[in-house]
N, C-alpha and C positions, 0 to 999 in steps of 0.2 A: 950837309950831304946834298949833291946832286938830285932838284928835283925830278929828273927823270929815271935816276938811277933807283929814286926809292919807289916811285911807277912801277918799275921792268919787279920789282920785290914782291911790290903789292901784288902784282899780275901772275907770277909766281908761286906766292901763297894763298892767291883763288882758287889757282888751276889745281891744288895739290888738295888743299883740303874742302872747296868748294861744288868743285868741278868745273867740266866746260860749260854746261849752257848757264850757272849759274854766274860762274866766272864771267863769259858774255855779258850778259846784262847789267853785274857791276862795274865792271873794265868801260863798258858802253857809255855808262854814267859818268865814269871819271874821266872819260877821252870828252866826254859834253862838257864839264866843267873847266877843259884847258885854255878855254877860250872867258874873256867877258863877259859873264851875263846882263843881256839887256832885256826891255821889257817893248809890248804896245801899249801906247799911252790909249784913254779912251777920254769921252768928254769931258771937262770938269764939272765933279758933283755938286751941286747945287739943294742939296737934301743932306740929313742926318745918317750915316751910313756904316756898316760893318763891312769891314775886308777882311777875307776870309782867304788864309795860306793852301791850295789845294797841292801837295805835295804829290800825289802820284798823278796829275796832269801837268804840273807846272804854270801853276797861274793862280791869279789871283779875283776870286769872287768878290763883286760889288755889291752887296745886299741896302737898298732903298731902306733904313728903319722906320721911315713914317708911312709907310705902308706895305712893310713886311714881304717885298721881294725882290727875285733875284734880278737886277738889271741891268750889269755890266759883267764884263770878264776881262780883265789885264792878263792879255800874253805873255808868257817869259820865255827867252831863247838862250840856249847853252848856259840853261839853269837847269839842275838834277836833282829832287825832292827839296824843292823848297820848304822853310821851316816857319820860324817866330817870324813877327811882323811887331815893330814897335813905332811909336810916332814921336816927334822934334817936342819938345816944351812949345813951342812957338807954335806949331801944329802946319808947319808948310812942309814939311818931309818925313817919311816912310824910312826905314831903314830894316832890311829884311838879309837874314841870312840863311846861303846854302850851303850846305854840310856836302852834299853831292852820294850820299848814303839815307835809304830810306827806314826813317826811327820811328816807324809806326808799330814797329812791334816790340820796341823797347829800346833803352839806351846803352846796354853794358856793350863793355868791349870795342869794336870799332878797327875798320881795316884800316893796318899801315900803308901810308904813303895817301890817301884818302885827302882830295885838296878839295877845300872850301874856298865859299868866297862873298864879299858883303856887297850888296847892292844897296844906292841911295836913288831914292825915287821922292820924284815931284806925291803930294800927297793927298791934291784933288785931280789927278789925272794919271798916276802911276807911270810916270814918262821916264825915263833911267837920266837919272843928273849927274852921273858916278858911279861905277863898279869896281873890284878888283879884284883878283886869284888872290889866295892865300898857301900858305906851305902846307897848313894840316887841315884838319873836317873841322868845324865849330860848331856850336846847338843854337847860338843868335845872334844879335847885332843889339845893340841899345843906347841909346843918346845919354851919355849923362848928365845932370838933372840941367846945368847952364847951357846944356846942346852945343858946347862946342866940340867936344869927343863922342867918337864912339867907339863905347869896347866891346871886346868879343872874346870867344874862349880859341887855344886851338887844341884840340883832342887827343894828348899825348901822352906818354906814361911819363916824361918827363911836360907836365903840364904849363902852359904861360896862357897869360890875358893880355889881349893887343889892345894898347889907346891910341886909338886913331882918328886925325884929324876931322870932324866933322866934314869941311869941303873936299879935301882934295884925297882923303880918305889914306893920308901917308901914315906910315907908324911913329906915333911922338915917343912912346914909353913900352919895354916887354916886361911883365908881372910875374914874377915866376909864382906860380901855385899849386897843387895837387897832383896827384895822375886823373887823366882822364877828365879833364873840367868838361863841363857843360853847359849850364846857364848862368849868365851876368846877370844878377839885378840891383836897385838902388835901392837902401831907405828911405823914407817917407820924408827925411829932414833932408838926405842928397848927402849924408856925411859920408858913410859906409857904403859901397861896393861889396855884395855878396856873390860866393863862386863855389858852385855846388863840385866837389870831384869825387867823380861816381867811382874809380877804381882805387881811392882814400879813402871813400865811406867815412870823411868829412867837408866844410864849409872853410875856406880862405875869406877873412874878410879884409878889406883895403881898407883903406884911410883912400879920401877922394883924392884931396887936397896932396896929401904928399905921395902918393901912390906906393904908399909900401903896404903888406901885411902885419895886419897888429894882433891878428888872433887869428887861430886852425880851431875849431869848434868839431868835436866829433858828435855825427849823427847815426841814423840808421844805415843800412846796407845802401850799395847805388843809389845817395839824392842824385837828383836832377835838378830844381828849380826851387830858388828860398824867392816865395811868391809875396810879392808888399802886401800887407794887411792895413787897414786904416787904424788899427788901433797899435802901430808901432810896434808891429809885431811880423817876423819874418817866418813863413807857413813853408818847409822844404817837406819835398814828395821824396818819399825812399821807396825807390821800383820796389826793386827786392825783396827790402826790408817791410812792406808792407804796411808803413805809417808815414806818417807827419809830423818832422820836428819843428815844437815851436818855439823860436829864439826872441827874446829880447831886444828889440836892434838898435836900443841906449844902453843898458848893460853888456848885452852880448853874452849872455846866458843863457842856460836854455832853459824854458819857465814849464813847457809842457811836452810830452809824446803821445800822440793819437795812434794808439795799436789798431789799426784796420780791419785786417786780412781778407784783404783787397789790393791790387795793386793802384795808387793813386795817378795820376795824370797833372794834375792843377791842381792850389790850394788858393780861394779868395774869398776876403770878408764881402758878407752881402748887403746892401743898404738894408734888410731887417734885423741887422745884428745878431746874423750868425756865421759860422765859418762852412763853405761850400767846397766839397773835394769829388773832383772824377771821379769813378770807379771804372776804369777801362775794363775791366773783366768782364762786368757785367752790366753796360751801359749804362750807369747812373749817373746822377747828384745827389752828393750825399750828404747831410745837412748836421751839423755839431752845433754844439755850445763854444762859445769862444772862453770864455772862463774856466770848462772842464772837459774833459774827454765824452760827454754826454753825447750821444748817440741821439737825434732829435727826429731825424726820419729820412726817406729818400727818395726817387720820383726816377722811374724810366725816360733814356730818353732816345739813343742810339746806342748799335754796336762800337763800341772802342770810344765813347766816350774823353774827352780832351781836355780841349780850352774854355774857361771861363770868360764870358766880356759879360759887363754890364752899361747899360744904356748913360747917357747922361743924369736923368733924371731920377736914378734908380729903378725905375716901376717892372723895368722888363731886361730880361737876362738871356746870352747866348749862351748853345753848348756846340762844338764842335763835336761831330761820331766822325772818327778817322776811317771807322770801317765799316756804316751803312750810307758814308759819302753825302751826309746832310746837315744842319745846323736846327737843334730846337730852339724855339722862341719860346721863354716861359715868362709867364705872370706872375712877379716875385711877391706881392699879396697873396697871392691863391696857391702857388707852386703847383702851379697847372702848366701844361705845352698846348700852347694856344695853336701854333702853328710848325710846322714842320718843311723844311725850307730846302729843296736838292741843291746843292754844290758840283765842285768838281772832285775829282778822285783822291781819297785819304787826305781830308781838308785837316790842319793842325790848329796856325796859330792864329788868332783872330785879333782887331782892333775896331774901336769905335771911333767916329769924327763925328763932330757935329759940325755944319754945314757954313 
């Protein structure tokens, strides 16, 4: 279909079950993403550092980690709620997708005609090396594991995952998968490509190597994101559904379900050897057992609670609040917030670099 003809759709079914000033402000967004997104580059970092996706400003926070602040900011242009942020194997490139729709309040559903689009940025200076429009909305971007692709989801009820050229960001392969896909991620070993689809209320998994699907795994209600665990283990957040399915990512089974009831955000193993889950409801981390469903305890941190990153060295862990617009610093020894850190507006997805 005519990219513009499913625009004139979308625009359509804002105005009617939206409204106008809400219609506005989405239509706004998607008339910003018909163009390129480019970024301002800023100095090259020379320190250990966290960037920080801030979706309801459009840029991207440079957080100093050896001494815990905020000291740059990457501008983004005709870019609309930027999302995940992932970095190259080699660690010279950023690859950051926008969806051009803001998913700070969850991920079901999704407006027709809604275009995304992936940007590749230099990754000590966020300088745009490569952008490009997409036909549908995507949830990220992500290198896989030999960084010469990257794939992405595009948001559809008839679902595909684009592998796209590393440089030149052309489409090598279309995946057909799910309704509704959302986040790409990799196994630990780089074999399997995992694809949460949130209106399947299952998991497409790839084969890398030959890019087909060799198994549809059902989960909870709307996953979102089958987040790599270091213990070979794939942690997917079911909005909805209120848990955590955990898959085997050598069998490809599913070995556990974490019943919450809570809505989850991110699922990451922590260097103390436990498993770490958002609670966006009510700004947590929440701290399991990796072996059982054991409830271990949990620590305040912001409103709408997010992204998990953790430091290189383990000792110290970020959380993104989407919706008190800051990032805690906590002492993964102590599971204390040592510092608390302002960003910019509805910050999401984070990463770490060391310097």
């Amino acid at each position: 279909m005519n990219k513009f003809r499913v625009i004139s759709c979308a625009a359509l079914f804002c105005i009617l079950v939206l409204g106008m000033n809400a219609c506005s402000n989405s239509m706004g967004n998607m008339n910003m993403s018909m163009k390129d997104p480019t970024s301002t580059a800023i100095a090259p970092i020379t320190y250990d550092a966290l960037f920080v996706v801030n979706g309801g400003n459009n840029s991207v926070s440079v957080i100093n980690t050896e001494t815990n602040t905020v000291v740059a900011n990457i501008a983004l242009q005709n870019a609309s709620f930027p999302h995940h942020l992932y970095l190259s194997p080699d660690r010279t490139m950023k690859a950051l997708a926008v969806p051009g729709m803001d998913l700070s309040a969850g991920h079901t559903g999704g407006m027709a005609g809604m275009m995304g689009s992936v940007m590749l940025m230099d990754a000590k200076t966020g300088a745009t090396m490569k952008s490009r429009m997409l036909e549908a909305m995507n949830h990220n971007a992500i290198f896989s594991p030999d960084g010469k692709e990257i794939w992405t989801t595009q948001m559809m009820d008839n679902g595909t995952v684009l592998v796209l050229d590393a440089s030149s960001l052309a489409t090598m392969k279309t995946i057909s998968v799910g309704a509704m896909p959302a986040e790409v991620t990799f196994s630990r070993d780089g074999k399997y490509a995992f694809v949460c689809n949130g209106a399947s209320n299952n998991v497409s998994v790839i084969d890398v190597a030959t890019k087909g699907v060799v198994k549809t795994i059902a989960v909870g209600k709307d996953p979102v994101g089958a987040w790599q665990g270091t213990n070979n283990v794939m942690y997917v957040d079911n909005e909805e559904g209120k848990s955590v399915t955990a898959i085997d990512a050598q069998t490809l089974n599913v070995v556990r379900t974490y019943n919450l009831g809570f809505t989850p955000a991110m699922a990451a193993t922590a260097p103390n050897g436990e498993l770490w889950i958002t609670d966006t409801d009510n700004g947590k981390v929440v701290f399991y057992a990796l072996s059982s469903d054991a409830k271990l305890g949990e620590l305040a941190t912001g409103a709408g609670a997010h992204a998990i990153t953790f430091s290189g060295d383990g000792k110290t862990a970020y959380i993104t609040n989407q919706n008190a617009g800051n990032v805690s610093v906590i002492d993964v020894a102590t599971k204390r917030v040592t510092k608390t850190l302002t960003v910019g507006s509805k910050p999401n997805g984070a990463i770490w670099r060391t310097k």
